[in-house]
SEPA-332078 format. One line per field, with one value per residue: chain; residue number from 1; residue in one letter; z, y, x of N, C-alpha, C in turn. Coordinates in steps of 0.02 Angstrom, whole numbers. Each point is the difference from the previous one (the first is absolute). Layout:
N
kette	[A	...]
nr	[NUM	...]
rest	[A	...]
n_up	[Z	...]
n_north	[Y	...]
n_east	[X	...]
ca_up	[Z	...]
ca_north	[Y	...]
ca_east	[X	...]
c_up	[Z	...]
c_north	[Y	...]
c_east	[X	...]
//
This chain:
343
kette	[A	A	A	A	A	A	A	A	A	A	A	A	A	A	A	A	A	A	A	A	A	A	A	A	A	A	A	A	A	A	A	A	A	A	A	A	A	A	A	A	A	A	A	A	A	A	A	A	A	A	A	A	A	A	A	A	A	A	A	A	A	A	A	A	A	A	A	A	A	A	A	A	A	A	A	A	A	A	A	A	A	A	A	A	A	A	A	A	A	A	A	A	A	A	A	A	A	A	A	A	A	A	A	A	A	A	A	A	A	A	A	A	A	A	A	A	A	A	A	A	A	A	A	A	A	A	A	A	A	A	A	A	A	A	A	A	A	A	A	A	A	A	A	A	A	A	A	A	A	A	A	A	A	A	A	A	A	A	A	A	A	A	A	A	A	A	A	A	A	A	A	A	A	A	A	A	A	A	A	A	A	A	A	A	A	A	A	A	A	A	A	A	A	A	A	A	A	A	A	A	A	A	A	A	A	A	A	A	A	A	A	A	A	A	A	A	A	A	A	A	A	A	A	A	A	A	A	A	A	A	A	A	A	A	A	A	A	A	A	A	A	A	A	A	A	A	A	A	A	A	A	A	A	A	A	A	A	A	A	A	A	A	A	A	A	A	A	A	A	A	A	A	A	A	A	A	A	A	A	A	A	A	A	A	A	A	A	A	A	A	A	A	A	A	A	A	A	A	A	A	A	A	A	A	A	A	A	A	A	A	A	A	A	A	A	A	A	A	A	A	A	A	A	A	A	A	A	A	A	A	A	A	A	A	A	A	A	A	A	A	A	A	A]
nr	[1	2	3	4	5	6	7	8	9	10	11	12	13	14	15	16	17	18	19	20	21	22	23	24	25	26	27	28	29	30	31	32	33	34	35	36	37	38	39	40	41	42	43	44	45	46	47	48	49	50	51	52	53	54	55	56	57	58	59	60	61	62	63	64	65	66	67	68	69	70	71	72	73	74	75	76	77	78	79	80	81	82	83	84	85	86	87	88	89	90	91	92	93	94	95	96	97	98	99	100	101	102	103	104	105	106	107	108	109	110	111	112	113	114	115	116	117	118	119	120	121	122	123	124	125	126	127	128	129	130	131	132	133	134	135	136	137	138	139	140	141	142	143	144	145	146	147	148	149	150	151	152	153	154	155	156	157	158	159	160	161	162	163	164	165	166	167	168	169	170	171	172	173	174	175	176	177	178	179	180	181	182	183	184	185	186	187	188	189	190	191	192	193	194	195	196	197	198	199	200	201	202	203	204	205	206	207	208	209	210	211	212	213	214	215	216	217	218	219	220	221	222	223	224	225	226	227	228	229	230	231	232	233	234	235	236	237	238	239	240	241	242	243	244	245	246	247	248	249	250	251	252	253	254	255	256	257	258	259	260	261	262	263	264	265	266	267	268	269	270	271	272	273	274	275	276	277	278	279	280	281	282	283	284	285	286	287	288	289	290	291	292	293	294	295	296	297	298	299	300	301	302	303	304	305	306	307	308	309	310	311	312	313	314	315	316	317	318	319	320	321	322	323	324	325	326	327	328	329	330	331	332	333	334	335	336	337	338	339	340	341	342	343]
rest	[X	X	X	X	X	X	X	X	X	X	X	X	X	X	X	X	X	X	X	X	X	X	X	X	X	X	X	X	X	X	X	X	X	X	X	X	X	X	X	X	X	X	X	X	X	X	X	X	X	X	X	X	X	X	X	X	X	X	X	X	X	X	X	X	X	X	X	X	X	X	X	X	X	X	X	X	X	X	X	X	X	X	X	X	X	X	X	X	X	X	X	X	X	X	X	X	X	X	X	X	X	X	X	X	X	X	X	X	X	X	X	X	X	X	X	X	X	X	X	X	X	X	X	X	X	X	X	X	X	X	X	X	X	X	X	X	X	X	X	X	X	X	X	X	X	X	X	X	X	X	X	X	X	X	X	X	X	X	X	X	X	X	X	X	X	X	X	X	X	X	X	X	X	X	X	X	X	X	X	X	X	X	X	X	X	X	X	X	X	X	X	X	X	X	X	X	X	X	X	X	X	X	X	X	X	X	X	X	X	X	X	X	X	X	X	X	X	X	X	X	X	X	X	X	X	X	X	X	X	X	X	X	X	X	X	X	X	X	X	X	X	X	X	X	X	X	X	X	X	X	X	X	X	X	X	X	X	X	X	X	X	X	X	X	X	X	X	X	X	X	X	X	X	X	X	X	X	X	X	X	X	X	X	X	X	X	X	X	X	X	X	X	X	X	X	X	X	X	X	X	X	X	X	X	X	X	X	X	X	X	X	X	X	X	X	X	X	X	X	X	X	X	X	X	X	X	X	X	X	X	X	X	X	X	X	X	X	X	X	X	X	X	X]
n_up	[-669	48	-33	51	-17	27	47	-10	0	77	-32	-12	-31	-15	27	2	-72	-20	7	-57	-27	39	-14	-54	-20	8	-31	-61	-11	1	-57	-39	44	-14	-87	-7	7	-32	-63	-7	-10	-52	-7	-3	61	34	5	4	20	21	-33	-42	-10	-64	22	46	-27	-11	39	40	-4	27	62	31	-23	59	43	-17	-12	69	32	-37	29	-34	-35	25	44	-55	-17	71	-6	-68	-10	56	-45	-63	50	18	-59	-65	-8	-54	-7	1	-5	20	42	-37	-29	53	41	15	-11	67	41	-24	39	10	-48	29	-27	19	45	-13	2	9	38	-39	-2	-39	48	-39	30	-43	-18	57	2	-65	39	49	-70	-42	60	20	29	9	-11	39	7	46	-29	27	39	-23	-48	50	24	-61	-4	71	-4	-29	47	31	28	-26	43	63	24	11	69	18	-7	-40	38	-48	4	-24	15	-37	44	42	35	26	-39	33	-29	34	-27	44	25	-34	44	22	-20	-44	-48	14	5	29	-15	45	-46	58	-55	-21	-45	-59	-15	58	61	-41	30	-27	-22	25	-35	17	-11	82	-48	-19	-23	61	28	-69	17	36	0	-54	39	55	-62	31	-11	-63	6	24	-57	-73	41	31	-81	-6	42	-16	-54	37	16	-64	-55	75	21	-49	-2	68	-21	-71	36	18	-78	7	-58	-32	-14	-3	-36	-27	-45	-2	-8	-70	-24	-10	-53	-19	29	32	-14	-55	11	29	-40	-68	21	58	-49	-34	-50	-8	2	40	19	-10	-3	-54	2	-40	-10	-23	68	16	-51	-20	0	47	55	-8	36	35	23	-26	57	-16	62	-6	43	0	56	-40	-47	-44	-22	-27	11	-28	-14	-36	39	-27	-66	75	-42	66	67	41	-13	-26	57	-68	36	-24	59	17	44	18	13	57	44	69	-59	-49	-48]
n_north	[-1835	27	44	16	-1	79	2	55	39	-7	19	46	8	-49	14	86	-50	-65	71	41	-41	-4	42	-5	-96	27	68	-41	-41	60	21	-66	-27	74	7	-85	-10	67	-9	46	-65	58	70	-46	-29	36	8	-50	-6	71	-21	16	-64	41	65	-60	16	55	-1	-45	33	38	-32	7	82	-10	-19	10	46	14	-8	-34	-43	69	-37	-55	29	15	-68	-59	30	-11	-68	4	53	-17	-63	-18	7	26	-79	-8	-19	-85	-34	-6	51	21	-53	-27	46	-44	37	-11	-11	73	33	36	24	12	59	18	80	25	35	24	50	11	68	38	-27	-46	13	52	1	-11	42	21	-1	11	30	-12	9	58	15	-34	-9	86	9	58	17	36	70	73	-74	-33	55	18	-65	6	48	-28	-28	50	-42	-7	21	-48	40	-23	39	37	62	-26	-44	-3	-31	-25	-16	-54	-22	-30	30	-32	16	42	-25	35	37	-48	50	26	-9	52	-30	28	-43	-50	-73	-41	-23	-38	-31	-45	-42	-3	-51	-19	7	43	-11	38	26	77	9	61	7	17	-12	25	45	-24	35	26	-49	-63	70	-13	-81	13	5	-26	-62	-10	65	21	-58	13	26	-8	-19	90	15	-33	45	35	-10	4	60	56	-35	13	40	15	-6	29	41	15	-15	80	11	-41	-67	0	-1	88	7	30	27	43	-36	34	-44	-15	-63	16	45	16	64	-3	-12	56	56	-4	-26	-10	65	-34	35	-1	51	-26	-16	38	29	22	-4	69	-16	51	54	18	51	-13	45	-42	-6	-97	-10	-58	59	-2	-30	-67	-6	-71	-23	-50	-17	44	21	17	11	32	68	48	57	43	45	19	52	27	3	-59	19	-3	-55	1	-53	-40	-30	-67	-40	-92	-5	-45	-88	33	-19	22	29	-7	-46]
n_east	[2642	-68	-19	8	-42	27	-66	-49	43	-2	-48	22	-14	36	55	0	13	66	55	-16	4	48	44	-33	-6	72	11	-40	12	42	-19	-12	53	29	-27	36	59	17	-50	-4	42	31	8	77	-35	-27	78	39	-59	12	58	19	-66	-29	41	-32	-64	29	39	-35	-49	63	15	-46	-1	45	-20	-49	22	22	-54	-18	62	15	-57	31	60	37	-5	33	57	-9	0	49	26	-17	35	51	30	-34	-24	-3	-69	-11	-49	75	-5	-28	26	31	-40	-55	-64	-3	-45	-5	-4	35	6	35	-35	83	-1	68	-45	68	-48	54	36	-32	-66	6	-32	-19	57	2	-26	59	61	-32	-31	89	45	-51	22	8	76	11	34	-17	75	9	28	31	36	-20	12	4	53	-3	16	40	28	-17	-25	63	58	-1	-4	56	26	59	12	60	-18	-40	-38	-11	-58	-31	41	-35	10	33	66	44	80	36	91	53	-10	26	46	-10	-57	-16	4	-60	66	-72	-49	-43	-21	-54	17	-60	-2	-40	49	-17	13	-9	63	-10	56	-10	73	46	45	74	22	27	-29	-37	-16	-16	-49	6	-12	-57	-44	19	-23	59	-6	-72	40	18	-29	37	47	-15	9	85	33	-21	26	66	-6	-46	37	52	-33	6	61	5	3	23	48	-20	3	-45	12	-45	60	-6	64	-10	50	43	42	-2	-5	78	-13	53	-37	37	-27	-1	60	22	-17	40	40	-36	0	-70	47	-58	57	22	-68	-2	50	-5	51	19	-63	38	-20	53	-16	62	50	28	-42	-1	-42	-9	-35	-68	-25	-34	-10	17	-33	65	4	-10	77	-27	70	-36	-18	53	-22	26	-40	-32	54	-4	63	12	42	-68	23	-47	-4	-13	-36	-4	-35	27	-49	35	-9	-10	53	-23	-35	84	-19]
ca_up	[61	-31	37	32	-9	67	-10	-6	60	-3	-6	86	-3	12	64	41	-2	36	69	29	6	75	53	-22	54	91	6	-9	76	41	-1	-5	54	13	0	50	52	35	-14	70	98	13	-41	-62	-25	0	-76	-42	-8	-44	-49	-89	16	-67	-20	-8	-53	-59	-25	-54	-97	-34	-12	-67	-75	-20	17	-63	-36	16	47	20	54	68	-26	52	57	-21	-10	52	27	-30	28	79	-5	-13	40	105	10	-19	40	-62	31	-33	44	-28	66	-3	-58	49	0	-5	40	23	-9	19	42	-37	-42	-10	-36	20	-35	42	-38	27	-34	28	-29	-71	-24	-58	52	-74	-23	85	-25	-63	8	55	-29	-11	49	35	90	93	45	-26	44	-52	62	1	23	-34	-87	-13	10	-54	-1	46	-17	-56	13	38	-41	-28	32	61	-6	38	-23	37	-45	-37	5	-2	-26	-69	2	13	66	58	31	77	48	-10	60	-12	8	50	-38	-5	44	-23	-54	8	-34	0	-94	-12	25	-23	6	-39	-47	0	-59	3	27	27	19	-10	54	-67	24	-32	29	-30	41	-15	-57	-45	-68	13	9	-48	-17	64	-47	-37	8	27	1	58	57	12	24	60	-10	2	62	10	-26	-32	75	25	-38	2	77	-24	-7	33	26	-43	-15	45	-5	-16	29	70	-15	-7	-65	-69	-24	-82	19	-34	23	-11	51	1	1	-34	8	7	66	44	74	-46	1	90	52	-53	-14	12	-21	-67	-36	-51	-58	0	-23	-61	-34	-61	-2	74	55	29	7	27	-53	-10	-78	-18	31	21	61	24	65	14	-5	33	35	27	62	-27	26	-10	-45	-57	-45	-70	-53	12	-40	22	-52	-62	39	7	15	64	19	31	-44	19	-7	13	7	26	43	27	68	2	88	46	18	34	-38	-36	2]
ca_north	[37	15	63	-4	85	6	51	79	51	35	88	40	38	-91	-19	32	6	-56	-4	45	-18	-50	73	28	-61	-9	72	-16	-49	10	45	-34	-21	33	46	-28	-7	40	53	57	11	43	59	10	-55	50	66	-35	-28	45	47	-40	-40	-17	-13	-48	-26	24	-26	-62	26	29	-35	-55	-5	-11	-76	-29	6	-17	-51	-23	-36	49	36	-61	35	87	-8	2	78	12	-31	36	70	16	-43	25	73	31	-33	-34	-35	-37	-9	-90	-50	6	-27	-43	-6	-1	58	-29	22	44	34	62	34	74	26	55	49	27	56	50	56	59	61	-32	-51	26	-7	-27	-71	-33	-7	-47	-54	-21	-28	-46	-68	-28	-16	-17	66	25	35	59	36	66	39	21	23	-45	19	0	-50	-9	32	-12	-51	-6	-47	-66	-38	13	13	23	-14	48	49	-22	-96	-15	-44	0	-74	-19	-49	61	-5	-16	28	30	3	68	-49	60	62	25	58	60	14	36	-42	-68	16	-45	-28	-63	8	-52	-7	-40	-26	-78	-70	10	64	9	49	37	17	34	35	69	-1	47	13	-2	58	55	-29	26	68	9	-16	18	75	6	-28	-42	35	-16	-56	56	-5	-71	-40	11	-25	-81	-33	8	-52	-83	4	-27	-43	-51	30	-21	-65	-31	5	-49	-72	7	-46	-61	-8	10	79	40	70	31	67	29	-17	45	-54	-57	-40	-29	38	-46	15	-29	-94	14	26	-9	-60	-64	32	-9	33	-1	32	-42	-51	15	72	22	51	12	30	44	17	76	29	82	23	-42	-58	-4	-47	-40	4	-8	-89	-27	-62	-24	-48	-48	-55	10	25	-24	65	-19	36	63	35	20	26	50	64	44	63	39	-58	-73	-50	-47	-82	-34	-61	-17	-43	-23	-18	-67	-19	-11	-81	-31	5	-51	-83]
ca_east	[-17	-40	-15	-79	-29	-28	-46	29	-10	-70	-13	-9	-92	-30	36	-43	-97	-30	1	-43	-69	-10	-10	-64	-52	21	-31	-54	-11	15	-33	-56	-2	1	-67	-77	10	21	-30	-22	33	30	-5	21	-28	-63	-18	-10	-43	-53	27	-30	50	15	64	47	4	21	61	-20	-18	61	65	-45	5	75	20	-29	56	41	5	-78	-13	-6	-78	-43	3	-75	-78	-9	-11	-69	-73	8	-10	-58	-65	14	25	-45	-60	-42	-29	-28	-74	24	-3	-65	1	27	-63	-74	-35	-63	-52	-4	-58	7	27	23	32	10	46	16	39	46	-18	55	-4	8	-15	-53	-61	-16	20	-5	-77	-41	18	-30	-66	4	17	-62	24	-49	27	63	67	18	44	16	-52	-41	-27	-41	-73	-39	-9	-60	-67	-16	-35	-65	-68	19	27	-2	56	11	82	31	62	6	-10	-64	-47	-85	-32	-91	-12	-14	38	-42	65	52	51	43	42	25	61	90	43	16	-55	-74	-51	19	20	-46	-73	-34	-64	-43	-48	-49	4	-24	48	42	43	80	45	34	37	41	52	16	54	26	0	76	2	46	70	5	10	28	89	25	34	59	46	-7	-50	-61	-27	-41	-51	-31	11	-72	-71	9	-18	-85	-64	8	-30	-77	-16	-15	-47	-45	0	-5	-96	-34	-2	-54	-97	-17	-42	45	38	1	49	11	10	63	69	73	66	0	11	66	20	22	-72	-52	-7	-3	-93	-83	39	-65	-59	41	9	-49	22	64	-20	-48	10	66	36	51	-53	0	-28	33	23	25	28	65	-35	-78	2	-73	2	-56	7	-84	33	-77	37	15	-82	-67	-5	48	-12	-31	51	51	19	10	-40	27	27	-45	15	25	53	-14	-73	-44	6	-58	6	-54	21	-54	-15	15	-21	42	4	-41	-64	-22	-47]
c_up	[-18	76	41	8	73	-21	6	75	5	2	93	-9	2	73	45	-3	69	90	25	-5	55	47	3	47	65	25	24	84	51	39	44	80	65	51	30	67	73	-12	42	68	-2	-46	-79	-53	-29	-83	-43	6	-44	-58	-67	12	-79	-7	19	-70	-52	-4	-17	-67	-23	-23	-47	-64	-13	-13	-86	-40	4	43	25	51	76	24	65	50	-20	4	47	43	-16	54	65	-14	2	56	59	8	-15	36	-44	43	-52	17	-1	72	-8	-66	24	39	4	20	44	-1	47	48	-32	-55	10	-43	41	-50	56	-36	44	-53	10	-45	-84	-23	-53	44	-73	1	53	-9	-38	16	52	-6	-53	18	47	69	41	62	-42	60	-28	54	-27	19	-24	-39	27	5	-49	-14	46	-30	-95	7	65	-25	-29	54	69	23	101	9	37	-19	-63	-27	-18	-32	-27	-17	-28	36	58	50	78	65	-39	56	-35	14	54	-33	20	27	-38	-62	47	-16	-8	-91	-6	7	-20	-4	-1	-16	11	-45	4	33	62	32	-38	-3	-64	48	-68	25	-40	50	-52	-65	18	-21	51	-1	-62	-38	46	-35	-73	4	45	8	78	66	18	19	81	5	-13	42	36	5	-9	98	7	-54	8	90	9	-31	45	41	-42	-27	67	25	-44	15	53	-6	-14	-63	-72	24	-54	26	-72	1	-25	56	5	17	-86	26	35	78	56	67	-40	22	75	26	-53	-48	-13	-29	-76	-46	-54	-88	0	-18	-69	-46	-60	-22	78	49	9	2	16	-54	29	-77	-8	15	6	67	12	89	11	1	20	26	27	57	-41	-6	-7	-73	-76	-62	-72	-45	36	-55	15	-55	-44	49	7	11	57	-21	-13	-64	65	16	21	11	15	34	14	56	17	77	14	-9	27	-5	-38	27	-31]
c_north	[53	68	-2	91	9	30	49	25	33	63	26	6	-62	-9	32	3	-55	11	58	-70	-35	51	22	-18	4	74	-6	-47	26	87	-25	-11	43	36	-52	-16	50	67	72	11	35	56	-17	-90	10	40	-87	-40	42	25	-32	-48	-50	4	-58	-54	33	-29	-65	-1	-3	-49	-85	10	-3	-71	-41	17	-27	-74	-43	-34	57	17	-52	52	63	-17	-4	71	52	-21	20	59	-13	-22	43	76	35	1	-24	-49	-33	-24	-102	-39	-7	-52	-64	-43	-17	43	-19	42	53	13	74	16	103	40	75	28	31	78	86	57	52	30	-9	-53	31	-28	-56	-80	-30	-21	-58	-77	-42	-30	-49	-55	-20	-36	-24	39	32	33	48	34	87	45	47	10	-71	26	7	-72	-37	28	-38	-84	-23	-5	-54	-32	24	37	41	-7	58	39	-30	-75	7	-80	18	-80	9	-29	34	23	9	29	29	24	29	-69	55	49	-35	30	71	4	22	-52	-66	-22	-54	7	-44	2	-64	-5	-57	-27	-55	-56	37	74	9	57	12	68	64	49	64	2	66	7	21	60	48	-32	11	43	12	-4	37	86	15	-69	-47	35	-36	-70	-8	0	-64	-60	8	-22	-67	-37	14	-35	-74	-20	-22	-60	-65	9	-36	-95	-44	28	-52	-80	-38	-40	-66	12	45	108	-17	47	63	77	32	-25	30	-48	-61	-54	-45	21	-62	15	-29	-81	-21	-15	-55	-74	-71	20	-12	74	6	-2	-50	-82	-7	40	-17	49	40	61	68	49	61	32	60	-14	-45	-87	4	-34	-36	27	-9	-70	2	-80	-38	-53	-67	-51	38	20	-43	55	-38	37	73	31	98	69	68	65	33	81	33	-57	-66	-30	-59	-61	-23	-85	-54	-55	-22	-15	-63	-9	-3	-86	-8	-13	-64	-68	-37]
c_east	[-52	-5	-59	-24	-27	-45	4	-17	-89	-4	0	-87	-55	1	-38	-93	-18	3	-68	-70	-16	8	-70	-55	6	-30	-78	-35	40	-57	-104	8	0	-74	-61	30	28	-32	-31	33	49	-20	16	-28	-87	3	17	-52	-50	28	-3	49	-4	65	54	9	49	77	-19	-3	47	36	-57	24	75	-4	-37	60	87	29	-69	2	-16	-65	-29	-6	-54	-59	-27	-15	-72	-42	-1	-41	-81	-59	24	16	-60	-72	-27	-31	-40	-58	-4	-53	-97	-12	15	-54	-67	-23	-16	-76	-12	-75	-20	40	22	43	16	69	29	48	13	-43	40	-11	9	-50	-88	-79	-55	19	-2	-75	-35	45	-17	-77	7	4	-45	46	-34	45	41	31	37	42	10	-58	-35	-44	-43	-100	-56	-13	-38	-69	-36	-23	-57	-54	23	12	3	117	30	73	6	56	0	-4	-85	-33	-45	-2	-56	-12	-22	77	-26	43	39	43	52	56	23	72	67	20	-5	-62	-70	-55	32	-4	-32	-62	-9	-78	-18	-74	-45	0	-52	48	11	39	82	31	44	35	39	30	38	81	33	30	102	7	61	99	44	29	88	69	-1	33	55	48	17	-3	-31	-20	-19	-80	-40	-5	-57	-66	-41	-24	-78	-32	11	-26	-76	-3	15	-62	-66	-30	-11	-104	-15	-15	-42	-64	11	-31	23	6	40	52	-19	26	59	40	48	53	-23	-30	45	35	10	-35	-65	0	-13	-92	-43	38	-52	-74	12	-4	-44	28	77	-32	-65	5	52	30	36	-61	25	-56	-2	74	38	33	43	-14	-69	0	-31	1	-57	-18	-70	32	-75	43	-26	-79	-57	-35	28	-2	-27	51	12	20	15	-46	10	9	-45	29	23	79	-1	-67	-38	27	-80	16	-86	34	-69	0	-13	-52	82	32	-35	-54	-17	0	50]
//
């Protein structure tokens, strides 16, 4: 008669790696679904769309370096959870859909920028970076501190625009149209300008929507007071950008969005007004595009959107610090025939 050996008891710290690592994937996709699908439509969905959203990655890490040790079969779900974090949650963006692909044959070639001159910004380096990239447009949002910058590019460039929404082209410009205001605003958070181009009339569009910040401030300082505020703030920019997005639809032929949105990506008023507009930086871009800096987060709120049938993004990047909040998004795009054009 022969003994049969039971196996050993499992460690409690095996046991809880394997249950935290599926608590972990489900947190993760549950977090990811959240922020695209319900993203902004409430105060406390708003702060999770804008808040560091690196830290979903860290208990991953953690319980990763348990699991190599303790439990490797617990590392499939972590890894999984990883890969959520880093793509839906964060935004890591790959440039896969531009590799897929033929070019077709372009009419125009454009190279634009769209850069937030806020307080803090180095004028110098704006300067020397705008003669690197050589633009055919730029879109420049904020009011005060934009005036030396007008003034530093006259003679280069034809420029016009209203409060804080301006253009600068080498293209002629033949019009300009104000977007209509916001309940309760002084200044419209668009212009459009069109352009004359060799290929063509084409309708560039830049914007400047309400700014989050006070709200923000609001909860951090009084906590769930202050959401009050933010609700506020979060209602009038999601007010301009329907406002906005419904001008822009007004023109016939190739348009250009560029500008501060003061919203994610991932915003669920984002998938609402600017959903059928392609993402310049979501289809051409690497990495997680952020563009708007504080001490704890980065953001991608600054977007350049081109309308599907007229445009194709070449490339998105996102440009060096210039010492304010906000960095530069440069992008070039080509100007395709229309369908009805082509043979």
């Amino acid at each position: 008669m022969t003994d049969t050996q039971t196996p050993p008891p499992r460690r409690p710290l095996a046991t809880w790696t394997g249950v935290g690592s599926w608590l972990y994937l489900f947190g993760v996709v549950l977090m990811a679904g959240l922020m695209h699908g319900a993203g902004d439509t409430t105060w406390y969905l708003t702060l999770l769309t804008f808040g560091p959203r690196w830290v979903v990655l860290v208990p991953g890490v953690l319980l990763g370096l348990i699991a190599v040790v303790i439990r490797r079969k617990a590392l499939i779900p972590i890894v999984l959870g990883l890969v959520v974090g880093v793509g839906p949650v964060t935004g890591f963006c790959f440039p896969w859909r531009g590799a897929l692909s033929t070019p077709p044959q372009a009419l125009l070639t454009l190279r634009v920028v769209s850069v937030n001159v806020d307080r803090g910004t180095d004028l110098p380096l704006l300067f020397q970076m705008l003669d690197e990239v050589d633009p055919d447009v730029i879109a420049f949002q904020e009011g005060a501190f934009i005036a030396p910058v007008l003034a530093e590019l006259k003679g280069k460039y034809k420029v016009s625009g209203t409060h804080d929404t301006f253009i600068a082209t080498r293209y002629r410009i033949i019009e300009r149209v104000n977007a209509p205001h916001g309940q309760g605003r002084k200044h419209p958070p668009a212009v459009r300008c069109n352009l004359e181009t060799p290929a063509g009339i084409i309708h560039v569009h830049c914007l400047h929507l309400m700014t989050l910040r006070d709200g923000f401030e609001a909860v951090i300082r009084r906590r769930l007071q202050g959401r009050g505020e933010l609700e506020r703030v979060t209602a009038i920019r999601n007010q301009e950008s329907d406002l906005v997005a419904k001008f822009a639809h007004e023109v016939d032929g190739p348009a250009l969005v560029l500008g501060d949105f003061n919203m994610v990506g991932e915003s669920s008023i984002f998938h609402r007004d600017w959903g059928n507009w392609q993402d310049a930086f979501a289809v051409q871009g690497l990495g997680l595009g952020a563009t708007f800096f504080t001490r704890h987060v980065g953001l991608r709120i600054d977007h350049i959107l081109a309308d599907s049938m007229h445009w194709r993004i070449k490339s998105c990047r996102v440009g060096p610090d210039l010492h304010g909040q906000h960095r530069p998004l440069i992008a070039e795009l080509d100007l395709l025939q229309a369908p009805e054009q082509q043979r």
